[in-house]
NULUMLO-907943 format. One record per residue: residue number from 1; residue in three letters; x, y, z of N, C-alpha, C in turn. Coordinates in steps of 0.05 Angstrom, whole numbers, plus 32768, in hexadecimal, padded with zeros to 4 digits. Layout:
BEGIN
- num, residuo, nxx, nyy, nzz, caxx, cayy, cazz, cxx, cyy, czz
- NUM, ala, X, Y, Z, X, Y, Z, X, Y, Z;
...
//
This chain:
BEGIN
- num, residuo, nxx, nyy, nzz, caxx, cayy, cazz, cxx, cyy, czz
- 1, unk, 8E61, 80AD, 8660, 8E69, 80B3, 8645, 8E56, 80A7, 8630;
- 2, unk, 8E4A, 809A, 8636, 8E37, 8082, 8622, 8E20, 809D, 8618;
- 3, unk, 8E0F, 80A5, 8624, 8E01, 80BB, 8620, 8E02, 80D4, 860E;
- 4, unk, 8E23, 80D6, 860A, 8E30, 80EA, 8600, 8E3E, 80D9, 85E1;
- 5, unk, 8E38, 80C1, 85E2, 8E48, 80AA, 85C7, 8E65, 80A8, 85D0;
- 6, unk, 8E73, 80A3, 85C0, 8E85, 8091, 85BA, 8EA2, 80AD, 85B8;
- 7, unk, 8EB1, 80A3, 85DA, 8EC9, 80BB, 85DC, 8EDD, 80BB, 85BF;
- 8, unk, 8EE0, 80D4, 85B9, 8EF9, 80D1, 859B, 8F09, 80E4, 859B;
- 9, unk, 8F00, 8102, 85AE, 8F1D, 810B, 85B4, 8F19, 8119, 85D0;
- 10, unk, 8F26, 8123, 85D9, 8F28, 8123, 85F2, 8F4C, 8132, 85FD;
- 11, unk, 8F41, 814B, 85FC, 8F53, 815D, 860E, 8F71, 8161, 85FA;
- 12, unk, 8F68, 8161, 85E1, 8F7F, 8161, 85CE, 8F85, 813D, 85BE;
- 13, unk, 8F79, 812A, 85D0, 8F7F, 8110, 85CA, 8F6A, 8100, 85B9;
- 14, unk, 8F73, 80F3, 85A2, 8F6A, 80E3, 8592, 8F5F, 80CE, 859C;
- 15, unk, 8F4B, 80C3, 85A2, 8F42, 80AC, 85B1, 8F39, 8092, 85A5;
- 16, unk, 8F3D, 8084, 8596, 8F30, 8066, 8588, 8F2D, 8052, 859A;
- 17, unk, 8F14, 8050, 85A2, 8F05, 8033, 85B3, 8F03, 8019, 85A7;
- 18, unk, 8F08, 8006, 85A5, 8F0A, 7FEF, 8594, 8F02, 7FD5, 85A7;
- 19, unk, 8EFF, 7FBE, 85A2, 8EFD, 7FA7, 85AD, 8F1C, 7F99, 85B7;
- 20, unk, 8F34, 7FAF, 85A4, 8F4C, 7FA9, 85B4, 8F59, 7FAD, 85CB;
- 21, unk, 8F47, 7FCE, 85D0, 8F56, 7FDC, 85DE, 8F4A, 7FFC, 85DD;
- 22, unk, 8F5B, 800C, 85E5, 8F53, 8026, 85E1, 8F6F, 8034, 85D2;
- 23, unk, 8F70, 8043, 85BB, 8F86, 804E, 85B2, 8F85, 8064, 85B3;
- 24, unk, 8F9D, 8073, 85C3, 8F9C, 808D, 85C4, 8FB7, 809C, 85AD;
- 25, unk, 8FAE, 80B3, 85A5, 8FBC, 80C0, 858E, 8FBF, 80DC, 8590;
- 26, unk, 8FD7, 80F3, 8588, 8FDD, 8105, 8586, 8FDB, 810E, 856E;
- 27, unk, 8FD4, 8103, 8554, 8FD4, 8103, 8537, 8FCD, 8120, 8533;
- 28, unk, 8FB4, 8126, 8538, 8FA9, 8143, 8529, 8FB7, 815A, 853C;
- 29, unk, 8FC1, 8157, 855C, 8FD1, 8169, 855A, 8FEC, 816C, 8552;
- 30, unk, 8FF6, 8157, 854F, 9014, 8157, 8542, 900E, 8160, 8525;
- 31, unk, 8FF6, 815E, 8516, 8FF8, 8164, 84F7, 8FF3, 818A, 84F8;
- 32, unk, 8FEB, 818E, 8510, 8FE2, 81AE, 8518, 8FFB, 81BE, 851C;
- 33, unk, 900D, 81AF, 852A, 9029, 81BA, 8537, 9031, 81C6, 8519;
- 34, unk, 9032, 81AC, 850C, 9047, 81A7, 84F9, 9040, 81C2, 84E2;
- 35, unk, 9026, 81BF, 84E0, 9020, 81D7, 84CA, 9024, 81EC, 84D1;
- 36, unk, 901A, 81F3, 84EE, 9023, 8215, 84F5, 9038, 8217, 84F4;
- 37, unk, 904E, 8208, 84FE, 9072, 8211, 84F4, 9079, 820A, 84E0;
- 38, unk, 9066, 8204, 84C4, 906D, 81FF, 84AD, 9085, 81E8, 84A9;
- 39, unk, 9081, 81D3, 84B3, 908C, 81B4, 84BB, 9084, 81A5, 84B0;
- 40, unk, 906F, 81A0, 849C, 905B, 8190, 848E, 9077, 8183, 847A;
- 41, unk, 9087, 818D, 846F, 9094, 817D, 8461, 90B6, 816B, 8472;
- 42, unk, 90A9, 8169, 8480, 90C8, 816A, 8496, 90D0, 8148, 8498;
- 43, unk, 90E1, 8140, 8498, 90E6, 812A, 84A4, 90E6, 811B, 84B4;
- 44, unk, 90D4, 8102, 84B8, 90CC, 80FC, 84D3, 90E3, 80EA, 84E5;
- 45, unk, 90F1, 80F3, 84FE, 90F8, 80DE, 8507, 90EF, 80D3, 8520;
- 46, unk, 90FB, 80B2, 8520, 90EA, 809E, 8532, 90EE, 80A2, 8548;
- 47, unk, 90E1, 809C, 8561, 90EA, 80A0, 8576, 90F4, 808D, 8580;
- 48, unk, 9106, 8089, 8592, 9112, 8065, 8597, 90FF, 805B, 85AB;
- 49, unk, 90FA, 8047, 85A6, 90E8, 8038, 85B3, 90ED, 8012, 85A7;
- 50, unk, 90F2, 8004, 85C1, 90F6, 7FF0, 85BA, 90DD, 7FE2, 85A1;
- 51, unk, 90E2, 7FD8, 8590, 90C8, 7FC2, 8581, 90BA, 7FA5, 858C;
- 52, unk, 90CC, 7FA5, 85A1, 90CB, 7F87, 85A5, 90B5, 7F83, 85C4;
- 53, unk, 90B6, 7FA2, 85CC, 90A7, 7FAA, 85E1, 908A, 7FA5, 85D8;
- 54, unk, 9077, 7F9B, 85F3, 905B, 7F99, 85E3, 9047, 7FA8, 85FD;
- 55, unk, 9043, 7FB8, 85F2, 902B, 7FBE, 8610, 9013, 7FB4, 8608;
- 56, unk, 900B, 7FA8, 8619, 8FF5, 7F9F, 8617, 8FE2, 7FA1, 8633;
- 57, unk, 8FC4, 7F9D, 8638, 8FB4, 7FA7, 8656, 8FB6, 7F99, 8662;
- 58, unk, 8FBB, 7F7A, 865F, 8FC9, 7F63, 866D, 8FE2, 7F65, 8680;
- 59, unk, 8FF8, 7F6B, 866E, 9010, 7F6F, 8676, 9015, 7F8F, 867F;
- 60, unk, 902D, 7F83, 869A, 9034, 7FA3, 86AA, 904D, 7F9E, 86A8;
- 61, unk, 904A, 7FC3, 8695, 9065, 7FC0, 8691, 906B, 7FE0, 86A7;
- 62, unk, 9082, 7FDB, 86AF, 9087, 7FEE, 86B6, 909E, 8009, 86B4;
- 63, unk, 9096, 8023, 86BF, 90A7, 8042, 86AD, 90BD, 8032, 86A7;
- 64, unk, 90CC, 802B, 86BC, 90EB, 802E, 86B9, 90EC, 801D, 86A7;
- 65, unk, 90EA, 8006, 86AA, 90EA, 7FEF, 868D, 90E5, 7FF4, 867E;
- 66, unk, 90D5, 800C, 8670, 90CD, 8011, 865C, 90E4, 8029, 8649;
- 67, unk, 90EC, 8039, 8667, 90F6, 8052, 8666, 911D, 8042, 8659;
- 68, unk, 9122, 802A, 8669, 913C, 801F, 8662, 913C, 801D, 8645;
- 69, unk, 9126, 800A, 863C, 9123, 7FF9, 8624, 912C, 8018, 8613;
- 70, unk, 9118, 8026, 8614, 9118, 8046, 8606, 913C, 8054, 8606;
- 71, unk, 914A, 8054, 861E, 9160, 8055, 8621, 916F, 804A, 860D;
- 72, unk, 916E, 8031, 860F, 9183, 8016, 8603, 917E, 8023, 85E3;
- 73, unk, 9160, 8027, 85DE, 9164, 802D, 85BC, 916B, 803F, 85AE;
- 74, unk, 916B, 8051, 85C9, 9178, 8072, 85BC, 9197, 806D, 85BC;
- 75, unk, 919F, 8066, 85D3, 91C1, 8066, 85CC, 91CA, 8051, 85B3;
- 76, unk, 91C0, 8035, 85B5, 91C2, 802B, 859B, 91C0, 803F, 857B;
- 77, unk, 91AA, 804A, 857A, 919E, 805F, 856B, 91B3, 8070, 8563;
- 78, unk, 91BE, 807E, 857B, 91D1, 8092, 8577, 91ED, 808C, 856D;
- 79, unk, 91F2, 806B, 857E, 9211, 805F, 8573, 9211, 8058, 8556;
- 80, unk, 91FD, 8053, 854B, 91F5, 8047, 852B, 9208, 8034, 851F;
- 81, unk, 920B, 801E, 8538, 921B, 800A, 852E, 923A, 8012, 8537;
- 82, unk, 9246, 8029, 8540, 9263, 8028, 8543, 9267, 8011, 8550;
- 83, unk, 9275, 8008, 8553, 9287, 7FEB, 856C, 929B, 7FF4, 856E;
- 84, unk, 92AD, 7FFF, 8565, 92CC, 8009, 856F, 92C8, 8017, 8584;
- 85, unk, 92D6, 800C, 859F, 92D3, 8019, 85B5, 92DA, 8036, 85BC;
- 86, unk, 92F1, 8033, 85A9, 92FF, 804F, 85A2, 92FB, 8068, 8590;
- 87, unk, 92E9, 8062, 8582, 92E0, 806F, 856D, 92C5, 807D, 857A;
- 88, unk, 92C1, 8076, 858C, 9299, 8088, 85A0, 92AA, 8094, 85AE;
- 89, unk, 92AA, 80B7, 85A9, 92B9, 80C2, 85C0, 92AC, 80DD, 85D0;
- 90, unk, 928C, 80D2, 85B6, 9272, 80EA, 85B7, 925E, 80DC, 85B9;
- 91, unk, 9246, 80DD, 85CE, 9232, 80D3, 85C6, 9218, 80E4, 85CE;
- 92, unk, 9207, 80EB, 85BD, 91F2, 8105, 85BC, 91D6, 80F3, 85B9;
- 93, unk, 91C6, 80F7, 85D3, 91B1, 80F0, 85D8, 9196, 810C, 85DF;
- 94, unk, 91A7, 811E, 85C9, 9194, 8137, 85D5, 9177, 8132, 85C8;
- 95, unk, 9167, 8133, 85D8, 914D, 812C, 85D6, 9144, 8114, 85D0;
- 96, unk, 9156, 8104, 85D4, 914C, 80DF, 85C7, 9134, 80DC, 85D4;
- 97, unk, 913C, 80DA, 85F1, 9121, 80CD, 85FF, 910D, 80D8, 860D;
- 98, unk, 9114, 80EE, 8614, 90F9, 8104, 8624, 90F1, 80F9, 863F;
- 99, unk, 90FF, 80ED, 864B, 90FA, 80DC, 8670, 90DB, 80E0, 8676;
- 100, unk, 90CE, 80D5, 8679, 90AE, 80D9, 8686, 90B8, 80DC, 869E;
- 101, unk, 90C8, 80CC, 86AF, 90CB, 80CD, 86C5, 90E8, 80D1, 86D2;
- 102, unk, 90F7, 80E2, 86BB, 910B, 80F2, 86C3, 9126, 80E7, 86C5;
- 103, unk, 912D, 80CF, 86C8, 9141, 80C4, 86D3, 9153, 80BD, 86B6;
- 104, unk, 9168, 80BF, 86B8, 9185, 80B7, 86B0, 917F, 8093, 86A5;
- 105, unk, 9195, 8091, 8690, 918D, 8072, 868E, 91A9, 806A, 86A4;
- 106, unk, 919B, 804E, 86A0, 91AE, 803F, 86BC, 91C3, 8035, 86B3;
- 107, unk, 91D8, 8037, 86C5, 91F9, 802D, 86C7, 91F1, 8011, 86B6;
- 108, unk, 91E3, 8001, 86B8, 91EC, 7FE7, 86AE, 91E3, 7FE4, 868E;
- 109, unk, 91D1, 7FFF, 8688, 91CF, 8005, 866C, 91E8, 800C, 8665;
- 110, unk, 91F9, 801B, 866A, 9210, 8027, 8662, 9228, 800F, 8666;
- 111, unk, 921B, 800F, 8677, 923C, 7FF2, 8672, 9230, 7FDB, 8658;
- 112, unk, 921F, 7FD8, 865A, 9213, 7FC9, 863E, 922B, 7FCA, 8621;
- 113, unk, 922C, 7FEC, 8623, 923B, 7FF7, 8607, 9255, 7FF4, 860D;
- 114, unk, 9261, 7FE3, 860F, 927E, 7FE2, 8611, 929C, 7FF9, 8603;
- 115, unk, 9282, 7FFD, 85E7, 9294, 8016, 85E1, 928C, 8031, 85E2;
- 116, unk, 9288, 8031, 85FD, 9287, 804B, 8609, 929C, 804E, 861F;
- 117, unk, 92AD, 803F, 8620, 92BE, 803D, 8630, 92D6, 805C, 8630;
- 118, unk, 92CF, 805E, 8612, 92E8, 8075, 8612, 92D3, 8097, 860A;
- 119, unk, 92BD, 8093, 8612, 92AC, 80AD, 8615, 92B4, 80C2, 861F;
- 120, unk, 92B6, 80D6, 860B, 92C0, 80F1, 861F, 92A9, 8106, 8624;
- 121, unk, 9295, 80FE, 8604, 927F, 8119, 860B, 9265, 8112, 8607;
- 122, unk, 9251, 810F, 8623, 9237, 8106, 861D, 9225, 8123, 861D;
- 123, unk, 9215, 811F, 8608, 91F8, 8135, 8604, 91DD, 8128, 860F;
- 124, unk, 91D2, 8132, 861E, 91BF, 8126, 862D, 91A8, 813F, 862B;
- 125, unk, 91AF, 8150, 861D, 919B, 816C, 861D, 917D, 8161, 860D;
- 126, unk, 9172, 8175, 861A, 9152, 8174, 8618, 914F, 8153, 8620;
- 127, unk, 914E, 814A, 8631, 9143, 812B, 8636, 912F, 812C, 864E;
- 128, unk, 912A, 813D, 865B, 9118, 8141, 8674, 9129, 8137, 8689;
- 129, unk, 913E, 813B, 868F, 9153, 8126, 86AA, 914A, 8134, 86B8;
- 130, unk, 9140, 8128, 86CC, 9147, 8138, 86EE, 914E, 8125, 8702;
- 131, unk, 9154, 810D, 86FA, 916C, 8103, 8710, 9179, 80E7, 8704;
- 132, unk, 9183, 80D2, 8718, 9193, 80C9, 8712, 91AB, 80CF, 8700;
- 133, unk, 91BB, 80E0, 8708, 91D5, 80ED, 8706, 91E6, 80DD, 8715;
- 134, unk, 91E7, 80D0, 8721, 91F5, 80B8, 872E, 9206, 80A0, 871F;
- 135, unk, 91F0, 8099, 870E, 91EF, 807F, 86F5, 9208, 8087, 86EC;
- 136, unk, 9208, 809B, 86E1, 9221, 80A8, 86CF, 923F, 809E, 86D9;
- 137, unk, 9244, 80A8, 86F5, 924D, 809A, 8706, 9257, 8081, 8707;
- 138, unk, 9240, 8070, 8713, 923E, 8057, 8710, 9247, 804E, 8701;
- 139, unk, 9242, 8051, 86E5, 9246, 8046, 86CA, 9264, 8044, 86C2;
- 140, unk, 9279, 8050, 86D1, 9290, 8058, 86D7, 929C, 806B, 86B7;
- 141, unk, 9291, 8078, 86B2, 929B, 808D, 8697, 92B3, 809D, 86A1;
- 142, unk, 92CB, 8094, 869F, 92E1, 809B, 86AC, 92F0, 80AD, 869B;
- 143, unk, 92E3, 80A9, 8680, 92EC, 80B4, 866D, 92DA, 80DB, 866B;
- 144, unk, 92C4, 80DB, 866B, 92AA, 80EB, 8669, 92BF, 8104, 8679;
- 145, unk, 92C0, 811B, 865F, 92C7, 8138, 866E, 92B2, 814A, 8667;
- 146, unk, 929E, 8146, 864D, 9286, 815A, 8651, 9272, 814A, 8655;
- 147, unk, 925E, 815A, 8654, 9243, 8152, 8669, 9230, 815D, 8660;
- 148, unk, 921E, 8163, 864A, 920A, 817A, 8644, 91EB, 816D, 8656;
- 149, unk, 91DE, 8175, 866B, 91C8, 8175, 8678, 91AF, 818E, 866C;
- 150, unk, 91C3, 819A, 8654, 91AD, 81B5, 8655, 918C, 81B7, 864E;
- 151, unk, 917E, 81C3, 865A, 9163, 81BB, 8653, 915C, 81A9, 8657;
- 152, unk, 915E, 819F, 867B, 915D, 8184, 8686, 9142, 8187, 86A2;
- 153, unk, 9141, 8177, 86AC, 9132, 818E, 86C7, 9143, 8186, 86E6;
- 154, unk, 9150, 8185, 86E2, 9167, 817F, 86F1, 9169, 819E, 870B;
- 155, unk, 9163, 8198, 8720, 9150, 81A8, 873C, 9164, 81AB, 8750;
- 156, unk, 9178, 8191, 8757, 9181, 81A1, 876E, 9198, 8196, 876F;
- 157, unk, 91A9, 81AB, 8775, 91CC, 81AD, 8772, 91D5, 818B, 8778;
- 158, unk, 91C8, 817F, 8791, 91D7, 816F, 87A0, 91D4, 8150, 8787;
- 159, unk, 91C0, 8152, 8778, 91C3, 8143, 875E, 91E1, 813C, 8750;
- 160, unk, 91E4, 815C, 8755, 91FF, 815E, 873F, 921C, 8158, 874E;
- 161, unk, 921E, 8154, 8766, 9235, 8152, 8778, 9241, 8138, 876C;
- 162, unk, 9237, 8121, 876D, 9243, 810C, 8769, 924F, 8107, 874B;
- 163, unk, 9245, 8121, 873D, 925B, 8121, 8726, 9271, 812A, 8722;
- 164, unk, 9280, 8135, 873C, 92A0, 8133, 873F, 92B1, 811F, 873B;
- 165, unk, 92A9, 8110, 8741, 92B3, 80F1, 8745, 92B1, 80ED, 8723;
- 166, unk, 92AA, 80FA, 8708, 92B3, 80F5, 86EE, 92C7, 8103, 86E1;
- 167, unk, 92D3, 8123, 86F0, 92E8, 8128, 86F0, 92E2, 813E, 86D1;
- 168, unk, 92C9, 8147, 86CB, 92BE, 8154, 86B1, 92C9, 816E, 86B1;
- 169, unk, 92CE, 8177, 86A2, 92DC, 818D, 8699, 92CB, 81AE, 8693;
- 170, unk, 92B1, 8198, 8681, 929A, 81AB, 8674, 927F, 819F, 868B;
- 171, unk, 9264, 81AF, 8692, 9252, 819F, 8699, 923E, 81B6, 8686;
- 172, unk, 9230, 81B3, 8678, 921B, 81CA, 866E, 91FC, 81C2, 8681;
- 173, unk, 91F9, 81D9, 868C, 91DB, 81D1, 869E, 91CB, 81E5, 8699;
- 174, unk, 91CE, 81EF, 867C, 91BC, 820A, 8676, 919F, 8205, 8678;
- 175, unk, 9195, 8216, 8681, 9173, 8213, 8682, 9171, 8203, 8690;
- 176, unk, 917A, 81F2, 86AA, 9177, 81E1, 86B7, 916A, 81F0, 86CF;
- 177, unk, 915B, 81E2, 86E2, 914C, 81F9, 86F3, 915C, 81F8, 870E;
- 178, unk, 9170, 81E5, 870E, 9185, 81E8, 871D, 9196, 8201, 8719;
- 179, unk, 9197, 8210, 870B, 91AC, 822A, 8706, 91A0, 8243, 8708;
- 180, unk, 9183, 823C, 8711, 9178, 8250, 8727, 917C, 8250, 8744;
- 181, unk, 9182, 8243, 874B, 917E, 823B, 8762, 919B, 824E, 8776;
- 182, unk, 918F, 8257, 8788, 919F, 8273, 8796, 91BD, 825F, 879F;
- 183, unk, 91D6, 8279, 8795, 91EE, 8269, 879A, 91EE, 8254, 878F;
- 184, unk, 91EC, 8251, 8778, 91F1, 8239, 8759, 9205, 8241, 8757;
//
């Protein structure tokens, strides 16, 4: 690369080389998105992501730790302070976190929120799930009768078995590529 100078974008990606580090950026195509669907004046929101998290080339951090932390701030995010246990009887995480690596957050995140105890309807649409469907489970949501997975990538029936045992009324698995699948 030395021959060629100093990398700065690369395959759609913003590239800044520094003595800190290397920073990579989506900037000029997100400002490209934004103008062709005429978005330029739109409201930005944050994505959850812990602050307290530090990546650094030293430290290994790893998906799932990263992917929890991301978890923990979306449902906080989404509760916006409720505490009445009785009063959360919805909680909508459609598109909070986008899974890199697919999985469900974990039973001991959910027991964290104590007032989710009386949960009847989780939204989990558009998040990239394709497994850990179990957790849910685990997590004991005894309360939970809907279920929205839609626009999930959620593959094979036997995923979804162990959600009898929540007793759900509604499950939405639209666009899921499980509801292709012969005899769905």
């Amino acid at each position: 690369m030395s021959m060629m100078g100093e990398l700065t974008f690369f395959f759609g990606l913003q590239i800044k080389q520094s003595k800190d580090g290397i920073f990579i950026n989506q900037a000029k195509y997100t400002k490209e998105l934004l103008k062709r669907f005429d978005m330029e004046a739109s409201n930005a929101f944050d994505t959850p992501m812990s602050s307290s998290l530090k990546l650094d080339k030293d430290e290994k951090v790893y998906a799932f730790q990263l992917m929890d932390e991301i978890w923990e701030r979306a449902v906080e995010t989404a509760l916006d302070g409720q505490t009445d246990a009785a009063s959360v009887r919805t909680l909508t995480l459609d598109g909070a976190v986008k899974c890199v690596h697919g999985r469900l957050l974990p039973p001991t995140l959910l027991e964290k929120f104590n007032n989710l105890q009386h949960l009847s309807k989780f939204i989990l649409s558009d998040n990239r799930i394709a497994g850990g469907v179990e957790y849910l489970v685990e997590a004991g949501l005894e309360s939970l009768r809907d279920l929205d997975f839609s626009n999930n990538w959620i593959r094979d029936i036997n995923d979804l078995r162990l959600l009898v045992k929540l007793k759900l009324v509604s499950l939405d698995l639209y666009e899921c590529p499980v509801t292709r699948v012969k005899d769905y």
